[in-house]
KOLVEX-387190 format. One record per residue (C-alpha): x, y, z. Coordinates in nm, 4 decimals. Each point is the difference from the previous one (the first is absolute). Layout:
// KOLVEX-387190
px	py	pz
X	Y	Z
...
END
This chain:
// KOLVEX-387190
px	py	pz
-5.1304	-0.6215	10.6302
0.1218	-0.3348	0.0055
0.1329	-0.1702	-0.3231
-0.0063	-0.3921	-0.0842
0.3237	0.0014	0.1066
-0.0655	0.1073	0.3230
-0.2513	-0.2477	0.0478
0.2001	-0.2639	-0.1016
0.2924	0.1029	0.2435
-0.3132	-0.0179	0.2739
-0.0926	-0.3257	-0.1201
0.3274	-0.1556	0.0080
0.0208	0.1592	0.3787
-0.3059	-0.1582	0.1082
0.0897	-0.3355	-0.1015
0.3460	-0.0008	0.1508
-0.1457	0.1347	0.3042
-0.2253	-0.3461	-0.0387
0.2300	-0.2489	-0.0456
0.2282	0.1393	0.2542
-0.3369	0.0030	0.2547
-0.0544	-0.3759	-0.1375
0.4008	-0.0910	0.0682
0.0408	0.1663	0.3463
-0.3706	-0.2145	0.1178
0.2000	-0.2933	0.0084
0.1963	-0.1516	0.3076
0.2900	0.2286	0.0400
0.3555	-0.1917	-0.0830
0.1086	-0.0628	0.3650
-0.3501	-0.3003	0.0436
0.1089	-0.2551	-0.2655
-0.0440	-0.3851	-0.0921
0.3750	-0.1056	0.0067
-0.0848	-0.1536	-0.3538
0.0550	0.1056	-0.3597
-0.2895	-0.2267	-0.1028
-0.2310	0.2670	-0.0955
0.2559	0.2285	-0.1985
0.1316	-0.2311	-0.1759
-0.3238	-0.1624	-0.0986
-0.0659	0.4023	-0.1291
0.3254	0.0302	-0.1379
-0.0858	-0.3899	-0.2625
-0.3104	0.1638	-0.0932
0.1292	0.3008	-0.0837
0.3200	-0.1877	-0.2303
0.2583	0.0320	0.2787
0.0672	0.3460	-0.1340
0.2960	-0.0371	0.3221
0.2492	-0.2149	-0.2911
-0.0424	0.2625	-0.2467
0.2736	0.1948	0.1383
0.3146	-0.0843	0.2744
0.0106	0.1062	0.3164
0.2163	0.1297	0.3134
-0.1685	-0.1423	0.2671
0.1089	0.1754	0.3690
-0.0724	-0.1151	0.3152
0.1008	0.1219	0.3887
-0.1074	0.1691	0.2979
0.1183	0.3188	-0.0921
0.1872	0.1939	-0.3208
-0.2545	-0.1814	-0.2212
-0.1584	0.3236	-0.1661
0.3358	0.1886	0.0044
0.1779	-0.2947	-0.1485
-0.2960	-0.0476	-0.3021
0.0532	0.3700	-0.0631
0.3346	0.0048	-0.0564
0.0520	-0.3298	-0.2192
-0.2862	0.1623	-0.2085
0.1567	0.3004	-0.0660
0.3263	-0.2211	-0.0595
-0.1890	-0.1821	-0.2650
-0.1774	0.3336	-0.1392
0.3509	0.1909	-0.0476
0.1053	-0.3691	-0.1885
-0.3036	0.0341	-0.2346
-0.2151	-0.2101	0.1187
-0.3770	0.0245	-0.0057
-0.1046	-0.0666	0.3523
-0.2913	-0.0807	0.2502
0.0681	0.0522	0.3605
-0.2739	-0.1771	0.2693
0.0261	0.1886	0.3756
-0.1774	0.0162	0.3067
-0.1164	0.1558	0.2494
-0.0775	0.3406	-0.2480
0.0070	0.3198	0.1426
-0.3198	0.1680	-0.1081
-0.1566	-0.1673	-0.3385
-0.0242	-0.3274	-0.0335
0.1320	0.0073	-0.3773
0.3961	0.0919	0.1483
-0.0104	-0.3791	0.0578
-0.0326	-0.0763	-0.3542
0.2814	0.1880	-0.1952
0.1304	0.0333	-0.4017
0.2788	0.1511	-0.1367
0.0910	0.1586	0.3656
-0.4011	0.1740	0.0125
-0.2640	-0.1839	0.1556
-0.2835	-0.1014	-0.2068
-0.2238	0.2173	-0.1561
-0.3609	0.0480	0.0552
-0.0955	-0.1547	-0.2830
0.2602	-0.2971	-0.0382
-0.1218	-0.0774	0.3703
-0.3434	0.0119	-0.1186
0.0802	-0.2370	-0.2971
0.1723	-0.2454	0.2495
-0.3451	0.0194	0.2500
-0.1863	-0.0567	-0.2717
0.2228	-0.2898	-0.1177
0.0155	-0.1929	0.3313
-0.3022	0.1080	0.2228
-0.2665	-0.2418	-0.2048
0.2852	-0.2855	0.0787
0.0762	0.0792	0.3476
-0.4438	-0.0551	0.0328
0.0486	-0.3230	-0.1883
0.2462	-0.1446	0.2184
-0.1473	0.1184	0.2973
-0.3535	-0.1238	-0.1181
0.0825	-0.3525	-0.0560
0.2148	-0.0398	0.3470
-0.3205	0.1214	0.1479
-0.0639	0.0366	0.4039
0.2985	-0.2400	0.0639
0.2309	0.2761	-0.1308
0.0947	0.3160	0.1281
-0.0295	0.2954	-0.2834
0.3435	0.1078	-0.1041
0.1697	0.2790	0.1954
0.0927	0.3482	-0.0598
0.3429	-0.0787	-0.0913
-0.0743	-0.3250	-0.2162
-0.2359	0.1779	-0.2502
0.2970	0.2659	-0.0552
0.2047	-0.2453	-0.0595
-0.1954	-0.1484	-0.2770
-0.1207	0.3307	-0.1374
0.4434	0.0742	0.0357
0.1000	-0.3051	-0.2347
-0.3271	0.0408	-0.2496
0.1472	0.3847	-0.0547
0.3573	-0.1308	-0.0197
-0.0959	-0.2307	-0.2818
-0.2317	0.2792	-0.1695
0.3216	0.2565	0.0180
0.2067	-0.2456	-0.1130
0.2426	0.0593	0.2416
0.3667	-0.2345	-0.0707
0.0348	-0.0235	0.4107
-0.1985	0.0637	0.2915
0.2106	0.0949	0.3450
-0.3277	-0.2095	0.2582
0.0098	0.0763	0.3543
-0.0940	-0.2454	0.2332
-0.3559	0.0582	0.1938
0.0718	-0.2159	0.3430
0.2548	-0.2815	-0.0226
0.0828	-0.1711	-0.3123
-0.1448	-0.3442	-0.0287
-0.3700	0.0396	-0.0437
-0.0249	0.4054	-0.0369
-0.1842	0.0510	-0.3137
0.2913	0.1224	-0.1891
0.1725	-0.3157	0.0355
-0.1951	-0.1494	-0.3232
0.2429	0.1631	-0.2042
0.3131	-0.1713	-0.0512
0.3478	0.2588	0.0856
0.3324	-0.0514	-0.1875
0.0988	0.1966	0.2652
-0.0973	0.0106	0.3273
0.1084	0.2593	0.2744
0.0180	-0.1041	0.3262
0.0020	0.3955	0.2341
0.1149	-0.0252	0.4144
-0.2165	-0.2846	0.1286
-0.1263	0.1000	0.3839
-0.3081	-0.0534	0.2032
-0.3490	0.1728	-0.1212
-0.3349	-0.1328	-0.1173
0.0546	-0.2770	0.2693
-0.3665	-0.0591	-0.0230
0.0220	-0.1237	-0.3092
0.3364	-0.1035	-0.0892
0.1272	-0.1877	0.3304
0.1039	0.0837	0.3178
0.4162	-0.0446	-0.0579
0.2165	0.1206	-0.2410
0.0728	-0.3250	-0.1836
-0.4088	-0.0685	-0.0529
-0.0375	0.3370	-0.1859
0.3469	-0.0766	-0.1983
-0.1270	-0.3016	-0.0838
-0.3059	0.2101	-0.1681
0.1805	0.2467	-0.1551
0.2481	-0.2816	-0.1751
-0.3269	-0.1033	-0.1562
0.0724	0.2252	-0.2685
0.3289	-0.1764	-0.1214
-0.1077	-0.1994	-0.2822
0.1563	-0.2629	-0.2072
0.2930	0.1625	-0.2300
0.0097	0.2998	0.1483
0.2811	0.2407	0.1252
-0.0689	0.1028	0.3622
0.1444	0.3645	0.1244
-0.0501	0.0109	0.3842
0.1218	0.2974	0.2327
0.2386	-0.0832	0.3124
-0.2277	-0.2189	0.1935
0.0417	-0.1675	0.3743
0.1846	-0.3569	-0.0171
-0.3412	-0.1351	0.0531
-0.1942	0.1153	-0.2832
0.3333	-0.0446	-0.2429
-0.0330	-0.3364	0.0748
-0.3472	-0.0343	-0.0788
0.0461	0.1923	-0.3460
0.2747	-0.2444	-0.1158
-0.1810	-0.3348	0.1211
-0.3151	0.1604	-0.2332
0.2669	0.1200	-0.2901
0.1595	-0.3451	0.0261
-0.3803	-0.1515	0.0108
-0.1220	0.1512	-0.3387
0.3367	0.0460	-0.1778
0.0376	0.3808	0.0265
0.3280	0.1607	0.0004
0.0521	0.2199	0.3569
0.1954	0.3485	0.0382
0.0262	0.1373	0.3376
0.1076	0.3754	0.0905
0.3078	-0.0054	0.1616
0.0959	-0.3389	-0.1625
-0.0421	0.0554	-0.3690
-0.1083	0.4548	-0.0183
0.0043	0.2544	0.2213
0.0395	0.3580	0.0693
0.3896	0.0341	0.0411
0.0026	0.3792	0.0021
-0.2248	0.2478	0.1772
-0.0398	0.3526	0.0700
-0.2346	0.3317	0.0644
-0.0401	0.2120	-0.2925
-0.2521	0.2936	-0.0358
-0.3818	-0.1674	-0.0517
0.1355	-0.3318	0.0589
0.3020	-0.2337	-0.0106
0.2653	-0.1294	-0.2084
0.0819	-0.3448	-0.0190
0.2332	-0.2615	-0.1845
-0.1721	-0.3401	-0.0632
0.1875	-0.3350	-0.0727
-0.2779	-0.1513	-0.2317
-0.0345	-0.3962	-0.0916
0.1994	0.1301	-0.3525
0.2879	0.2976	0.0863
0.0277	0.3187	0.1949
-0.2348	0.2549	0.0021
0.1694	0.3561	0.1812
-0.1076	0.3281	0.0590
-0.3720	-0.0475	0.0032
-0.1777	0.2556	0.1197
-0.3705	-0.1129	0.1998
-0.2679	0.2901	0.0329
-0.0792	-0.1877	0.3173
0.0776	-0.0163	0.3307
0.1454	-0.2789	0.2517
0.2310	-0.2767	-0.0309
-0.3014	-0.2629	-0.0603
-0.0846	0.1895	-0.2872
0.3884	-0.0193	-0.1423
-0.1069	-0.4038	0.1032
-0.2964	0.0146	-0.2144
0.1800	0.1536	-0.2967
0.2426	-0.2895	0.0341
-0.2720	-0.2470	0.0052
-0.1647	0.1849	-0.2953
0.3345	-0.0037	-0.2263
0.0684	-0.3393	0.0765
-0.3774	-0.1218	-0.1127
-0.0150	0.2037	-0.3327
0.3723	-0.1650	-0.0617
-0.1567	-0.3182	0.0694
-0.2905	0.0637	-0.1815
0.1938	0.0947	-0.3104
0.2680	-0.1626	-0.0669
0.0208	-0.2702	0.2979
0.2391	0.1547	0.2182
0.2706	-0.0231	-0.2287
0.0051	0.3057	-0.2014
0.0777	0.3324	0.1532
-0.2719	0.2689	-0.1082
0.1327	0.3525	-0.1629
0.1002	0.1932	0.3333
-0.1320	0.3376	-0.1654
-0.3558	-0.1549	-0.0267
0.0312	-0.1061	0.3156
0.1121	0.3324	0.1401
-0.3068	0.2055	-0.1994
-0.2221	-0.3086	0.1369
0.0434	0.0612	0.3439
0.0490	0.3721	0.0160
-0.3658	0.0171	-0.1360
-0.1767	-0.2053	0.3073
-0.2150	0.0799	0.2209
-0.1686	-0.1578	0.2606
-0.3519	0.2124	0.1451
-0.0715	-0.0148	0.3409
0.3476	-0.1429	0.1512
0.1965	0.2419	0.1383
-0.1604	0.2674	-0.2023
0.0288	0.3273	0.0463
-0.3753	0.1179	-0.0729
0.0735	0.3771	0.1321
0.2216	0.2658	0.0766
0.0429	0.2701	0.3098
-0.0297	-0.2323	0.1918
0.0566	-0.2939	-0.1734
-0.2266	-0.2832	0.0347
0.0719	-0.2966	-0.1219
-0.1830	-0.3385	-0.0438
0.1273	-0.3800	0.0620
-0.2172	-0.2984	-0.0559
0.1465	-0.2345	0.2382
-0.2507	-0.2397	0.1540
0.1883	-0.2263	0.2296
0.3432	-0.0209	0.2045
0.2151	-0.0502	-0.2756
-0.1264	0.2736	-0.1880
-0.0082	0.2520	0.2635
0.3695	-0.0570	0.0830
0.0906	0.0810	-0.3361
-0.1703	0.2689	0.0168
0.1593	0.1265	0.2865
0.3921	-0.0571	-0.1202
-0.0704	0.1756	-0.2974
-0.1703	0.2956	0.1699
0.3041	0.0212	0.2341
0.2476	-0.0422	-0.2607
-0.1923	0.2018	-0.3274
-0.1190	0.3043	0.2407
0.1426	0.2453	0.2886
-0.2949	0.1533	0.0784
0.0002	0.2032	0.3544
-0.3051	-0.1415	0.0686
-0.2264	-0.2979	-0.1285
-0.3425	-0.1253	0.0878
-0.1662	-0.2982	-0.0775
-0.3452	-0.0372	-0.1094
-0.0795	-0.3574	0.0052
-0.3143	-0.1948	-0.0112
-0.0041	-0.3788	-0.0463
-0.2208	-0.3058	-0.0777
-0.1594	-0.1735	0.2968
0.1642	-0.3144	-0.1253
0.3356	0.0946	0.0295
0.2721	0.0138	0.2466
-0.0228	0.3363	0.0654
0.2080	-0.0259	0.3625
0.3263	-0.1276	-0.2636
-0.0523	0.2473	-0.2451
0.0210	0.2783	0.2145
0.2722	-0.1311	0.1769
0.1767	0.0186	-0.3597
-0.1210	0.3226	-0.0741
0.0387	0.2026	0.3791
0.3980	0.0339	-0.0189
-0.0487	0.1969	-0.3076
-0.2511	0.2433	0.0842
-0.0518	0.3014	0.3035
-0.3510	-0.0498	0.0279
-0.2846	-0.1941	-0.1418
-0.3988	0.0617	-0.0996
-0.2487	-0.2910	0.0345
-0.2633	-0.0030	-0.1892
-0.2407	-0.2358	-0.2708
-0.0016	0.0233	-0.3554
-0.2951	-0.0642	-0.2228
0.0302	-0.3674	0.0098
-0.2584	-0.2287	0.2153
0.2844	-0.1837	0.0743
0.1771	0.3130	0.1743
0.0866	-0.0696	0.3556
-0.1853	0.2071	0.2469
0.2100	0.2837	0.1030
-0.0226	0.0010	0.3873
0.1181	-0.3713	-0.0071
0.2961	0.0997	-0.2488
0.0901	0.3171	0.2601
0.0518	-0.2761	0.2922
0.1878	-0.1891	-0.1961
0.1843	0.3245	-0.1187
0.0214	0.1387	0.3364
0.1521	-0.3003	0.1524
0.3049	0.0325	-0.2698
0.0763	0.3567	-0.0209
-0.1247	0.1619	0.3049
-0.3224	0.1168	0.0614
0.1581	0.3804	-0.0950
0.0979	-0.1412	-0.3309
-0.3093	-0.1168	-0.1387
-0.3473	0.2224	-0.0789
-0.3271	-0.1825	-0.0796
-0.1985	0.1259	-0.3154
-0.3531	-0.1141	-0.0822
-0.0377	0.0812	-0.3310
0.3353	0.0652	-0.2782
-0.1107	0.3341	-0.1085
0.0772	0.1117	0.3761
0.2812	-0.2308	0.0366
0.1447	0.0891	-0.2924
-0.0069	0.3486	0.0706
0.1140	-0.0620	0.3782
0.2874	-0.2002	-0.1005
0.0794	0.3207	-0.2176
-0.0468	0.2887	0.2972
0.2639	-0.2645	0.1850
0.2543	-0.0290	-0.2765
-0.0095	0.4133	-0.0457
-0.0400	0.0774	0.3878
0.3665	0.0708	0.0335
0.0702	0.1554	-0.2944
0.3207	-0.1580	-0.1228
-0.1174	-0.2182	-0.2773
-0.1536	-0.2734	0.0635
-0.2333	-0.2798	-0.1306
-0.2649	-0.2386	-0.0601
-0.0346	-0.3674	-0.0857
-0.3146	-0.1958	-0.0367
0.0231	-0.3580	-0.0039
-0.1440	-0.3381	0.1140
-0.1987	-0.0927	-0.2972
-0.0645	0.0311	-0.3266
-0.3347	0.1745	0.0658
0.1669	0.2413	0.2446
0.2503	0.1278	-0.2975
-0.2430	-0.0148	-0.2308
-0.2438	0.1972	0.2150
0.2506	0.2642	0.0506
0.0891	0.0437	-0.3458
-0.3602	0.0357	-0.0771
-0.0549	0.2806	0.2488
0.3175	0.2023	-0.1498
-0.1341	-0.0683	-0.3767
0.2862	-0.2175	-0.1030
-0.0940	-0.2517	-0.2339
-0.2670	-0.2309	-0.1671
-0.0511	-0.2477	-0.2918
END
């Protein structure tokens, strides 16, 4: 027999299962009014609860979830109490919204809903038909800052939705903002060159405050200093002012020697793999030395050593399971992908390795598997649960005109692919291995069907 307690727990089910239903009916994050209008007009209603703590704010094309992680658990290991804001998530919503290193809880998440859905209906009501309803990813955002101010969290670490300039969690104002590799994606929306969606993601430098910025093309350096120059921000550039000076393997990772804003940091050791995720450490230290004491006092190199030994990063370059390994990658675009595919060649020996890749329709899928098809022996086409997913016999052509029609098997569904792309790695018998990449969704999808992970 059931007890009240019981019922409760079913209760509080049923109305997260709601408010999730209500959240995901909305546009999805990628069909957006390039204006923060509408959130901020939720965020004065609901007492800007966005200046009741200070924020990280990080920005790129790629490195941006990685890079949030790690300056979180950078401020975490300092003693911090701290909010962290990421997308895409992997499986639940709620990853996107986390405190104290956890993501929210069912009930703190239903607090927040409860908090900011009646003002989302306001704002919405009095724009009326002229007005699109807010997206996806704008009503997370909101229901991200309300929580943050509920915690009380001392910082948030906010990652950038699309851009910089008007993504909705531009109303908050960064003392620190972190600039990750700048490249091509979301052209769409952003602009069709490189210095158009620079120019958007500079939108988060804000008057006062100290900009961190990875190794970036001439191009889009320039654009960051005219903006840092513009709004009287201070600039540090990887490679100028920190940087990796030290790198190398090490079991489950790599070790690596920063030169931070403040003093020497050596013998770090990174539970992660790939030399843009020693980059993203870099750019991690160098914001949370920023963030503390302005770039001009060295943090304790023991805290920073237990800090970054304790990261992890789900779905990129994960190993998800054993005999044979699979592992998962999010990359979504050509930068990404040949990231992905140095680190696999450096990290791994495997005898043999397959890709399993399935990608947006959206995206350049011709570059990224250029990136990725010097890495692996053979690849698996398929779709992954998204709408969005490319349709697999258009992504074999395109496959098939890279590789070699021999190299590349088409999939329908990722259950079979999946377990093709396994049968391939094992067919020899000498150890080999999986990857599944191309989006988000596809790692996620993956990692779902092997049991790993959830909110």
């Amino acid at each position: 027999m059931s007890g009240p307690h019981d019922a409760m727990d079913e209760a509080v089910r049923a109305r997260l299962a709601e408010a999730e239903r209500a959240v995901l009916a909305r546009a999805p994050e990628s069909e957006v009014d390039p204006s923060t209008e509408q959130i901020a007009a939720v965020m004065d209603l609901l007492g800007d609860p966005q200046r009741a703590f200070r924020v990280i704010h990080v920005t790129g094309t790629n490195g941006k979830t990685s890079t949030a992680r790690i300056a979180d658990g950078l401020l975490r290991e300092l003693g911090l109490h701290t909010g962290r804001f990421t997308s895409p998530h992997l499986h639940s919503m709620r990853e996107r919204i986390v405190l104290g290193g956890e993501p929210i809880s069912v009930e703190s998440f239903l607090a927040a809903y409860d908090e900011v859905m009646p003002v989302v209906e306001l704002v919405e009501s009095r724009a009326g038909s002229t007005s699109a309803r807010m997206n996806f990813f704008q009503v997370l955002v909101a229901l991200g800052y309300a929580a943050f101010a509920d915690a009380p969290v001392e910082v948030a670490v906010v990652e950038v939705g699309l851009g910089g300039t008007w993504d909705a969690t531009n109303v908050a104002d960064g003392d620190v903002a972190v600039i990750g590799p700048v490249d091509l994606d979301h052209t769409r929306l952003l602009g069709s060159t490189i210095e158009e969606i620079a120019a958007e993601k500079a939108g988060i430098l804000k008057p006062g405050a100290i900009a961190v910025s990875a190794a970036q093309r001439p191009e889009v350096e320039e654009i960051l200093r005219e903006r840092a120059d513009a709004v009287g921000a201070r600039l540090f550039v990887a490679g100028h002012d920190f940087g990796v000076t030290h790198r190398e393997l090490a079991l489950g990772g790599q070790v690596i020697s920063i030169r931070g804003l403040a003093g020497d940091y050596d013998e770090l050791f990174l539970p992660l793999h790939g030399a843009h995720q020693g980059d993203n450490a870099a750019l991690a230290l160098a914001a949370v030395e920023a963030f503390l004491g302005g770039g001009e006092r060295r943090l304790d190199p023991e805290t920073v050593r237990a800090g970054l030994a304790a990261v992890s990063s789900p779905g990129r370059l994960e190993v998800v399971r054993r005999s044979p390994t699979i592992l998962v990658d999010a990359a979504h675009n050509p930068h990404g992908m040949s990231a992905l595919a140095d680190a696999l060649t450096e990290a791994f020996s495997f005898a043999r390795l397959v890709g399993l890749v399935a990608v947006f329709a959206d995206k350049d899928a011709e570059a990224m598997l250029a990136a990725l098809e010097p890495a692996v022996d053979h690849v698996v086409v398929t779709r992954n649960s998204s709408p969005r997913s490319m349709n697999p016999l258009e992504l074999g052509e395109i496959a098939a005109g890279l590789f070699g029609a021999d190299r590349v098997s088409v999939v329908a569904s990722l259950p079979d692919a999946l377990e093709a792309a396994v049968s391939l790695a094992e067919a020899d018998g000498l150890g080999g291995a999986v990857v599944a990449t191309g989006s988000v969704v596809t790692a996620a999808d993956v990692r779902q069907l092997l049991g790993v992970g959830s909110a």
